[in-house]
N, C-alpha and C positions, 0 to 999 in steps of 0.2 A: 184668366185668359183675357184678353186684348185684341179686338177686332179694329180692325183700321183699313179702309175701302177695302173691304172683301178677302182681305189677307186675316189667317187665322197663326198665331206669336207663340209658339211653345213654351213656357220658363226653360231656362238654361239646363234644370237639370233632368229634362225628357229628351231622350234620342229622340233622333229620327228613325224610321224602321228600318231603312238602309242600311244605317250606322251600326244598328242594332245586331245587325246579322254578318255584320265583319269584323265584329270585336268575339259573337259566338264563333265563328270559324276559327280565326286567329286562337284562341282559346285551345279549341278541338285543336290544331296542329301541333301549337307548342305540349299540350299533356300529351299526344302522341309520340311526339319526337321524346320526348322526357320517358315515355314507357319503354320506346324504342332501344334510347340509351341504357335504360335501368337493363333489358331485356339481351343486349350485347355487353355489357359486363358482366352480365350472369353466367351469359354460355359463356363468357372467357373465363371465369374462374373456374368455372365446371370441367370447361376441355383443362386449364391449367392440373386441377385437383387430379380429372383423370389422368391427366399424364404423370404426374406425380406418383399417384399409385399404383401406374404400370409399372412406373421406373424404379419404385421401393420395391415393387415384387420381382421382377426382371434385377433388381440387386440382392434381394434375397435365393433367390432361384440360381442367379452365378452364385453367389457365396456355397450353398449350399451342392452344387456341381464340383467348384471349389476344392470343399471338401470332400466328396465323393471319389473324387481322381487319386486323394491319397492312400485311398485304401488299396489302390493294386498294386502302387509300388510297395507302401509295408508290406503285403503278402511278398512281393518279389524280392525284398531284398532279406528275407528269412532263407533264400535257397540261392540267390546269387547277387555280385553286386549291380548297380545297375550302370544305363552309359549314363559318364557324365557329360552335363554340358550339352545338353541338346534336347529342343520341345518335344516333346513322344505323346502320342496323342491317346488320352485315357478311352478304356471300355466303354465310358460314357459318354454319349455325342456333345461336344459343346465343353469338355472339359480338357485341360493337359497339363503335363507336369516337365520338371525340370531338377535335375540331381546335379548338385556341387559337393564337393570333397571340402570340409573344411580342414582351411590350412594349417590353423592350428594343433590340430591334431589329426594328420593324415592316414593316422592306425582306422581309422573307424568312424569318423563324425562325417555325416551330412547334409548338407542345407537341402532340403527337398521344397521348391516355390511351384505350389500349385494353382492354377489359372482356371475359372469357370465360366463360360461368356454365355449369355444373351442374346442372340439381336447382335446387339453396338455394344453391350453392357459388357462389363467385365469386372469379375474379384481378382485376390491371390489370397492367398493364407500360405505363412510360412511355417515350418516343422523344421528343428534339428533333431536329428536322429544319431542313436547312438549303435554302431552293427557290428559284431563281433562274436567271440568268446561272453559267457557272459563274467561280465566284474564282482568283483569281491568288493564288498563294504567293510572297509579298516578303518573304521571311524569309533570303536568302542576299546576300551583297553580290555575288557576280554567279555563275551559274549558268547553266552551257552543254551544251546537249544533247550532242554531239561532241566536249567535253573543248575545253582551255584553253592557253596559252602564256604564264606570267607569267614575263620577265626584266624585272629591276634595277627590280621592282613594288612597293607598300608597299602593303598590304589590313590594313583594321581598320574600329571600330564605333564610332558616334556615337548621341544620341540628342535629337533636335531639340522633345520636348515637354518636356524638362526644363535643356535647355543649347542656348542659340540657339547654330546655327554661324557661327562667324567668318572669313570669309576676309580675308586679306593680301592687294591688289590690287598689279600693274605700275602706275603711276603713268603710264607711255608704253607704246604700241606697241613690240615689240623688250625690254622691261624685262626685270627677274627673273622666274620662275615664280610662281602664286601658291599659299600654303600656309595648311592647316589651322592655325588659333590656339586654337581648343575644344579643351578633352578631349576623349580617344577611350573608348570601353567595353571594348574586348577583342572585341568578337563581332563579326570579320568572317569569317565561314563564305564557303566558296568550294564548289561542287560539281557535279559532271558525271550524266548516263545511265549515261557511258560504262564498259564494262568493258575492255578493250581494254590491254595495258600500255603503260604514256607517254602515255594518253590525258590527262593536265595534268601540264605540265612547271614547274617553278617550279627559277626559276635564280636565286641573286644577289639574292632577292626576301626580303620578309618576309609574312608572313601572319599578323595575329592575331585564330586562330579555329581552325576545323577542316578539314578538307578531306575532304565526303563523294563517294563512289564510285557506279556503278549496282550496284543489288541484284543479290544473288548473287554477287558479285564472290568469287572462292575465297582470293584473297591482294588484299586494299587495294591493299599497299603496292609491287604490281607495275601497275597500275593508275597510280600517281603517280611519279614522278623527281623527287626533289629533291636540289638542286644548291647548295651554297654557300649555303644559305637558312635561314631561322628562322621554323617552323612551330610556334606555340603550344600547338595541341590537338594533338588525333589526329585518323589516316586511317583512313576506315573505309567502310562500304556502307554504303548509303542503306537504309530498312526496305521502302520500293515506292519503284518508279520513280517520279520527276516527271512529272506529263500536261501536254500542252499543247495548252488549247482551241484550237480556228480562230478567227481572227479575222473579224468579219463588220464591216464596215464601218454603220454606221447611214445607213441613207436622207437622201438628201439634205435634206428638208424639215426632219428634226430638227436640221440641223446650223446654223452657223458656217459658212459654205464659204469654205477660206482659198488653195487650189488650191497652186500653186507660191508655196510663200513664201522669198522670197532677201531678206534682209537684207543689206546693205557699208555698215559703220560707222554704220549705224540702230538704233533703240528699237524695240520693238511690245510691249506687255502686253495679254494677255487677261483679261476679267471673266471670272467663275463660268459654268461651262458646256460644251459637247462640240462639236469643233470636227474639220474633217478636211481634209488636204493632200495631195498628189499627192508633193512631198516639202519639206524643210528644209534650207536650208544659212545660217549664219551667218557671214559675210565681215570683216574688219579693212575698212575704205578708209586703203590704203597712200599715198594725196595727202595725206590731213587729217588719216591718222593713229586718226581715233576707230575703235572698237570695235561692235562689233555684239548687242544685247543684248533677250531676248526673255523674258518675265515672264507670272507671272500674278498677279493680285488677288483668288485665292480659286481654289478647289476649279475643277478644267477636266482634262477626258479630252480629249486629243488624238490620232486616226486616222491615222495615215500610211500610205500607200499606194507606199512609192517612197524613194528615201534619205535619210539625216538626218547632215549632217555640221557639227560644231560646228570652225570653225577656229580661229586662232590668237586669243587674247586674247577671246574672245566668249562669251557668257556664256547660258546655256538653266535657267530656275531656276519654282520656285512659290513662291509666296508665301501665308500666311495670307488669308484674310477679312479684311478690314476695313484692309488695308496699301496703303499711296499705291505709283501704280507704281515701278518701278526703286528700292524700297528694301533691295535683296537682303538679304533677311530670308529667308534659305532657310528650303524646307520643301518637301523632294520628295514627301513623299503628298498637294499639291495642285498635283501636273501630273504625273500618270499617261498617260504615250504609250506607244499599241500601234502597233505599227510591222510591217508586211508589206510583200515585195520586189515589186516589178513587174517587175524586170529580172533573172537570173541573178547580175550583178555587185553587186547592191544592196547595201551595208552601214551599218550604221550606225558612224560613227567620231567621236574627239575628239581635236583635234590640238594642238597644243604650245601647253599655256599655260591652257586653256579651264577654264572652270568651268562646271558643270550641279549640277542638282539635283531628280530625278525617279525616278520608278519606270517602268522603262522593259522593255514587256515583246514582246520581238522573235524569237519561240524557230525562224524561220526565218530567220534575217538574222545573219550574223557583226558583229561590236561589237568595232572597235579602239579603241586607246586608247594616244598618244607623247606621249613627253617634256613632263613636268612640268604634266598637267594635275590637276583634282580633280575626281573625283565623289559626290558624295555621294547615297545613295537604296538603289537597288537594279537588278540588270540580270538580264534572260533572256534568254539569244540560244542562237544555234546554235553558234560556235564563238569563243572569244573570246581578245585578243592585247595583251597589254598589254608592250610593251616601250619598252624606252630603248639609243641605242649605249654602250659603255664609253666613249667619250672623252666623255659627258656624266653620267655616272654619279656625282652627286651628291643629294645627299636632295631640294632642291625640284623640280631635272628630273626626278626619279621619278614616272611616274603614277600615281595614288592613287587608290582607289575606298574609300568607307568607309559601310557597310551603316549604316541610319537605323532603330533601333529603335522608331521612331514606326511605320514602318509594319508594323508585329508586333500593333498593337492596330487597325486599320484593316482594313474586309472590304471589299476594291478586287474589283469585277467585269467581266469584257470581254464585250461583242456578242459572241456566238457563236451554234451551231446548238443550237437544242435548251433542255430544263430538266434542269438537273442540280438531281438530289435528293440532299444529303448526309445521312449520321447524323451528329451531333455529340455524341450523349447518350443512353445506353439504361439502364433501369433498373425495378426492379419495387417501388420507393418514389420519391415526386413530389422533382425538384429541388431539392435547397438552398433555391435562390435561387428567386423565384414570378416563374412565364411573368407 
């Protein structure tokens, strides 16, 4: 330090105390303001956060309104249809719904868009629904609730909207069998309920396709016996059992009534339309020889009440729209026969030689099937028998059933009890494709 007349000299680097105490303040304001800052970014993320999670909950809470609105139309459209085209406000406060007809298939399909809101928030979730009759599943060349007996059988897949089927006729009463001239697809699927093991025995047979089981089945492959045979795909379980609606018969007024129809060695073709029998048998006339042969000219459901047997050389087929009778121009998704027994012994069978061509769905009525006939379409019965003896054990006396991928893009429905409401499509963005 440095005295000079009476003045006392700091060094440079001692504040003065003044100085002193305005670089502490200055200090304290800017860490303030810096807390301050840290302190309103905080509560802005926090209000942020919280708004956030009102607004994830408030979109869960619509989503879940959402779907809570659809549950009263499903109950309503099991008893009627609904209006369409117009917002209808659900049981539940905050929730509504809205019913379109889809165009493409105006028998029955509807785009049901249901709305949940919030507050400001709002979902949708879309459903197409399927409401009707319920549908028949013609997706297997023959399928039996209590399991199958195929010997010395050929099963395979055809497909009639892209490759007409050709059949090879007897020329006489008594002649050769008649045989498939078309391509086949591969996809003749065969499948049962049943769990049960040996519940379908395939001996000596071919199958190409798969062969499904009843769900839950713990091993397939004890389920199926196969014997000397050549099975294409795999054995497996079903994902759910196969249903099978009742049949109800249509009142008589809407029908056709064709009572007991016995053809020997006669013609009948039916127009367009729904028709019902007591039952069917198609006869040879062994004096003259001719053949028994019964057709349709377009789209016809056929009701049977009672047996249905095609005998030898005689012929049960559909035919397109627009086709002259007895042009056998098959085509089993137009003659769809639902068939129910009247008698404990009822069954439906097809005997040496016969050709048919239908979706035939009889899921209480056993479905045989000897030496050397063809069927082409699809079958549901209860227990099915398709065999031939060894001493005739050659490929046309083989009976043959060979599934019609035509009807895989066809929605076939039966009279039964009730409306069955299917989902077909659920999702919480609108269709691909516009109802």
């Amino acid at each position: 330090m440095v005295q000079s007349r009476g003045q006392v000299h700091l060094p440079p680097s001692v504040k003065a105390p003044a100085e002193r105490g305005a670089v502490l303040l200055l200090s304290i304001y800017l860490l303030s303001m810096s807390f301050l800052v840290l302190a309103g970014v905080s509560l802005q993320r926090t209000l942020q956060e919280t708004q956030l999670s009102t607004r994830s909950a408030q979109t869960q809470q619509a989503l879940w309104l959402a779907e809570g609105g659809l549950e009263g139309v499903l109950r309503a459209l099991r008893t009627s249809l609904p209006t369409l085209d117009v917002e209808i406000p659900s049981s539940l406060s905050g929730a509504s719904y809205r019913v379109s007809r889809k165009v493409t298939d105006p028998s029955g399909q509807y785009l049901i868009t249901s709305t949940g809101t919030i507050q400001n928030v709002s979902q949708r979730v879309y459903v197409l629904v399927d409401v009707g009759p319920p549908r028949i599943d013609f997706r297997y060349a023959g399928f039996w609730g209590d399991g199958a007996y195929l010997s010395r059988a050929i099963v395979g897949g055809i497909d009639t909207d892209t490759t007409p089927a050709v059949i090879k006729h007897p020329l006489i009463l008594g002649g050769p069998s008649p045989s498939l001239q078309s391509p086949t697809t591969g996809h003749g699927d065969i499948g049962t309920n049943a769990t049960a093991p040996n519940s379908i025995e395939v001996r000596h047979a071919t199958v190409d396709g798969n062969i499904l089981v009843g769900a839950g089945a713990s091993d397939p492959s004890q389920v199926v016996q196969i014997v000397d045979s050549t099975v294409t795909g795999q054995v497996k379980p079903l994902a759910d059992p196969m249903t099978f609606p009742p049949i109800v018969v249509p009142s008589v007024p809407l029908l056709n009534e064709l009572r007991n129809l016995t053809l020997i060695g006669q013609k009948k073709c039916l127009s367009p339309g729904t028709y019902s029998a007591t039952s069917i048998f198609l006869y040879p006339d062994t004096k003259t020889g001719q053949t028994s042969e019964l057709c349709t000219t377009g789209p016809v459901d056929l009701y049977v009440t009672g047996p249905i047997e095609v005998a030898r050389y005689s012929q049960l087929y559909g035919q397109p729209a627009g086709n002259a009778p007895f042009q056998q121009h098959y085509s089993p998704k137009n003659l769809r026969i639902f068939a129910v027994p009247k008698n404990p012994g009822d069954e439906v069978s097809f005997k040496r030689a016969s050709v048919a061509a239908a979706a035939l769905y009889a899921p209480d009525m056993p479905v045989r099937f000897v030496r050397g006939n063809v069927f082409m379409g699809s079958i549901i019965g209860k227990i099915g028998r398709l065999s031939r003896q060894a001493a005739f054990d050659t490929a046309p006396n083989r009976p043959k059933i060979y599934h019609d991928a035509a009807l895989d893009r066809l929605t076939i429905r039966v009279n039964s009890t009730g409306t069955k409401v299917t989902v077909l499509w659920y999702g919480t963005s609108p269709p691909a494709t516009p109802p």
